[in-house]
C-alpha positions in Angstrom: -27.8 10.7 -57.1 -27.6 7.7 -55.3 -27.2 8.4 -51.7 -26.7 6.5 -48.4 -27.6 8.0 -44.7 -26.0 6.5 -41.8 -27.9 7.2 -38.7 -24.8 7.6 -36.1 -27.1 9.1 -33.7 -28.4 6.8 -30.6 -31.6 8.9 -30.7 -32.1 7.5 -34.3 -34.0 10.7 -35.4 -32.8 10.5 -38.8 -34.1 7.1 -38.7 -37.3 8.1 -37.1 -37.7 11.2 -39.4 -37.7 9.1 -42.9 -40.6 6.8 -41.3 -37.7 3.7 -40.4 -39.9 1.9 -37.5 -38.1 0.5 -34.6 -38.9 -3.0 -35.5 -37.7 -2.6 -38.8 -34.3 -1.5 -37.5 -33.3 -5.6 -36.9 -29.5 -4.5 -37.5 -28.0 -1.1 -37.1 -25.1 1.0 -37.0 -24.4 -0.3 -33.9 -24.0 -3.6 -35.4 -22.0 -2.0 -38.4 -19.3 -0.6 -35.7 -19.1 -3.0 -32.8 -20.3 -6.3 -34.3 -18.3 -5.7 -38.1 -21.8 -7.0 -39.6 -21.9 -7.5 -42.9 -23.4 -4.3 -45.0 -26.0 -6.5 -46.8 -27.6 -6.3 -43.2 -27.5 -3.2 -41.7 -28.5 -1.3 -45.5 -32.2 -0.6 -45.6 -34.5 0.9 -48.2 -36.1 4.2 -47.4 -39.4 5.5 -49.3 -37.3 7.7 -51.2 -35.9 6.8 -54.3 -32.2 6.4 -54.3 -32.0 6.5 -50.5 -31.0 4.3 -48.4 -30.3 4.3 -44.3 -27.7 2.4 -42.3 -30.7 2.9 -39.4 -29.9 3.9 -35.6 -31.3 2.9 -32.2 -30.8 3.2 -28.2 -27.9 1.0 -28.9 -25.3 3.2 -29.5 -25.8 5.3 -26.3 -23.5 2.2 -24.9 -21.0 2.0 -28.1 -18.5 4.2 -27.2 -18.0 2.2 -24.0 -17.9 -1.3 -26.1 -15.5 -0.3 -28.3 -13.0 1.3 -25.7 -10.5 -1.4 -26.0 -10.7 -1.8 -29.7 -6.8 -0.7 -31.1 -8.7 0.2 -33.6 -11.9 2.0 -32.2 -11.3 5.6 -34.5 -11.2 3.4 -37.8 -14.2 1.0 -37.7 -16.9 3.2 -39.3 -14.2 4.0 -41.7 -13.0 0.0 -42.4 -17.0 -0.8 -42.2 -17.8 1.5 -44.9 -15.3 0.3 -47.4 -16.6 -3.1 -47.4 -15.6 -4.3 -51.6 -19.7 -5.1 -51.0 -20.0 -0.9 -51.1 -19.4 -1.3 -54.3 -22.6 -3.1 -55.2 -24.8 -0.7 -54.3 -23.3 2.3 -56.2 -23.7 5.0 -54.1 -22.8 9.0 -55.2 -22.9 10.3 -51.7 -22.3 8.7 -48.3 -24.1 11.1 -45.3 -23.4 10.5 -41.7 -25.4 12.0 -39.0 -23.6 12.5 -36.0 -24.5 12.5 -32.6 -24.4 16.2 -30.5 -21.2 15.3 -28.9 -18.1 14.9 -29.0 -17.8 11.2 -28.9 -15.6 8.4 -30.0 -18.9 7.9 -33.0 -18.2 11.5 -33.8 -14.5 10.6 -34.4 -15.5 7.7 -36.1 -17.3 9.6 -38.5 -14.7 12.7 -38.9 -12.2 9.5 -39.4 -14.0 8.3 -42.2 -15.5 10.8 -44.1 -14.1 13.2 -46.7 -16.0 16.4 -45.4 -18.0 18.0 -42.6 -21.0 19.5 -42.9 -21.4 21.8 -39.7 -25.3 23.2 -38.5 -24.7 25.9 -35.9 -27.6 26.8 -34.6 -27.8 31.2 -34.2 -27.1 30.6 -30.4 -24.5 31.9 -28.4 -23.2 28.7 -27.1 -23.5 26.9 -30.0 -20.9 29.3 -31.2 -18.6 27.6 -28.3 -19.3 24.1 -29.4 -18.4 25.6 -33.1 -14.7 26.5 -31.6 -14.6 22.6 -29.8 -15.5 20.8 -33.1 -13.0 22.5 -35.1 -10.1 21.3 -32.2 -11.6 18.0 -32.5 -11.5 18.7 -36.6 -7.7 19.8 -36.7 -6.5 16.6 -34.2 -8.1 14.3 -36.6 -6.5 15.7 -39.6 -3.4 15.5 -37.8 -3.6 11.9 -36.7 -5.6 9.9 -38.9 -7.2 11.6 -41.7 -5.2 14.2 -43.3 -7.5 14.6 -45.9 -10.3 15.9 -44.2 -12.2 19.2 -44.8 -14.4 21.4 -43.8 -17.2 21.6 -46.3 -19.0 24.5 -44.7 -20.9 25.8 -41.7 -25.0 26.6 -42.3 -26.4 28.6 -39.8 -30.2 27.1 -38.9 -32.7 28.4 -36.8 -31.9 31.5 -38.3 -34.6 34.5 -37.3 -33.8 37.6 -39.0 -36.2 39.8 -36.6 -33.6 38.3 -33.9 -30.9 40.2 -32.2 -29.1 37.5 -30.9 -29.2 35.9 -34.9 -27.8 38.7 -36.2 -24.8 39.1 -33.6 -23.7 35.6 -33.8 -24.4 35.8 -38.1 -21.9 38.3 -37.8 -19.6 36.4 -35.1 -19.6 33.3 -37.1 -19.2 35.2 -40.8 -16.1 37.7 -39.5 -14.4 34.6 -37.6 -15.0 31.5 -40.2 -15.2 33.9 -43.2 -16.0 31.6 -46.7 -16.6 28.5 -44.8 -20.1 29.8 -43.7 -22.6 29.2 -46.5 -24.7 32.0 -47.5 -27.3 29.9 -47.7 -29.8 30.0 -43.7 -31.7 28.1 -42.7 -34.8 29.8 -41.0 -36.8 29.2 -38.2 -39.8 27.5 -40.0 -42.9 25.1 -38.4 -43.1 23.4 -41.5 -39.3 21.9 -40.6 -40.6 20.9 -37.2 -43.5 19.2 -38.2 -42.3 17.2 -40.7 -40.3 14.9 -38.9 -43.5 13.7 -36.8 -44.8 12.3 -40.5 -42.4 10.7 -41.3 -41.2 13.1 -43.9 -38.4 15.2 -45.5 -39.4 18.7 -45.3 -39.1 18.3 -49.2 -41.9 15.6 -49.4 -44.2 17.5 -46.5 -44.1 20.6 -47.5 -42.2 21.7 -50.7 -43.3 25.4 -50.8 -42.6 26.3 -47.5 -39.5 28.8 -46.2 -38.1 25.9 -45.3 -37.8 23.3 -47.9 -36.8 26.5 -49.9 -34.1 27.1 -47.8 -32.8 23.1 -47.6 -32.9 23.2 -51.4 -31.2 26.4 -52.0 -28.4 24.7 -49.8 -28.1 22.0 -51.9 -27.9 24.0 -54.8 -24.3 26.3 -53.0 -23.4 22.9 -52.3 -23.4 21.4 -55.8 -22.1 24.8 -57.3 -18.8 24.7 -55.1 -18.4 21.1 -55.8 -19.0 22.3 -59.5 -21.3 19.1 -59.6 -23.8 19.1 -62.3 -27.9 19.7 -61.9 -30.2 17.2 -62.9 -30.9 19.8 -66.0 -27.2 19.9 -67.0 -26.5 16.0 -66.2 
């Protein structure tokens, strides 16, 4: 698969985490959403093959702000991304990381995408920002993308010798029902670590818990999207 990360995060950790250096990050999606620049600009090459990153920097911290009085501020990642120049690269999946808030980037994003991916952390208030996103989820759908679904929620940080895990497992499971994957995410070092080199937790470590665990997601993923594996393909 051919797959394109934008970075919609002013801390730029997906950026960071795939070794994208700061001054390699000339144009970014700040540039995509409040300057309309041109894709063949903001696209970068990541050491992965097939991947690509629309990278992020301390510049969007002040987006939301300079796109205010934009009529239309909710639609420019989703006019941006359907440049006819998209179609030169040939991309299988668009990903979009979004910021922890509720922002007008976060709407940009649940305006132009097809699908959400939610991580809820095994915390109790992340359980409360769980019940906020899915507002933000349902006003979207109503005003500007009716399309939009919920592809599942993956529970990370997940501890199974935890109390507090279990309860909000259970929470999350008897209130969201199917929409929770089965697949956790656990609490694993080799996940933390990785980012500081630079790497997936697929490239640093590919036996650990964790890159287990990220795999085994993409696997439930692919199965209810019925795509095919690599073996089957």
């Amino acid at each position: 698969m051919r797959v394109l990360l934008v970075d919609l995060d002013p801390q730029g950790n997906t950026s960071t985490g795939l070794g994208i250096r700061q001054e390699a990050r000339k144009k970014t999606s700040y540039d995509l959403i409040v300057d309309a620049a041109d894709l063949q600009d903001v696209v970068i090459e990541t050491r992965l093959p097939d991947v690509m990153i629309i990278p992020a920097n301390a510049d969007l911290s002040s987006a939301d702000l300079d796109i205010m009085a934009n009529e239309k501020r909710s639609y420019l990642l989703h006019d941006a991304l359907r440049q006819p120049a998209m179609e030169i690269y040939g991309f299988d999946y668009i990903l979009i990381d979004c910021p922890p808030a509720l922002s007008l980037l976060t709407v940009n994003a649940l305006v132009a995408c097809d699908s959400v991916l939610v991580p809820l952390q095994c915390e109790f208030f992340a359980l409360e920002g769980l019940s906020q996103l899915m507002l933000t989820i349902r006003d979207v759908r109503r005003s500007a993308n009716p399309a939009l679904r919920i592809e599942g929620i993956v529970l990370t940080m997940h501890d199974k010798r935890n109390k507090l895990t279990a309860q909000v497992e259970a929470d999350a499971r008897s209130n969201m029902g199917d929409l929770v994957m089965t697949t956790t995410i656990p609490r694993n070092v080799r996940i933390s670590e990785a980012p500081s080199h630079a790497l997936p937790v697929l490239q640093y470590d590919p036996s650990s818990r964790g890159a287990a665990a990220y795999r085994a997601l993409a696997k439930e993923i692919a199965d209810r999207r019925k795509i095919p594996s690599v073996s089957e393909a």
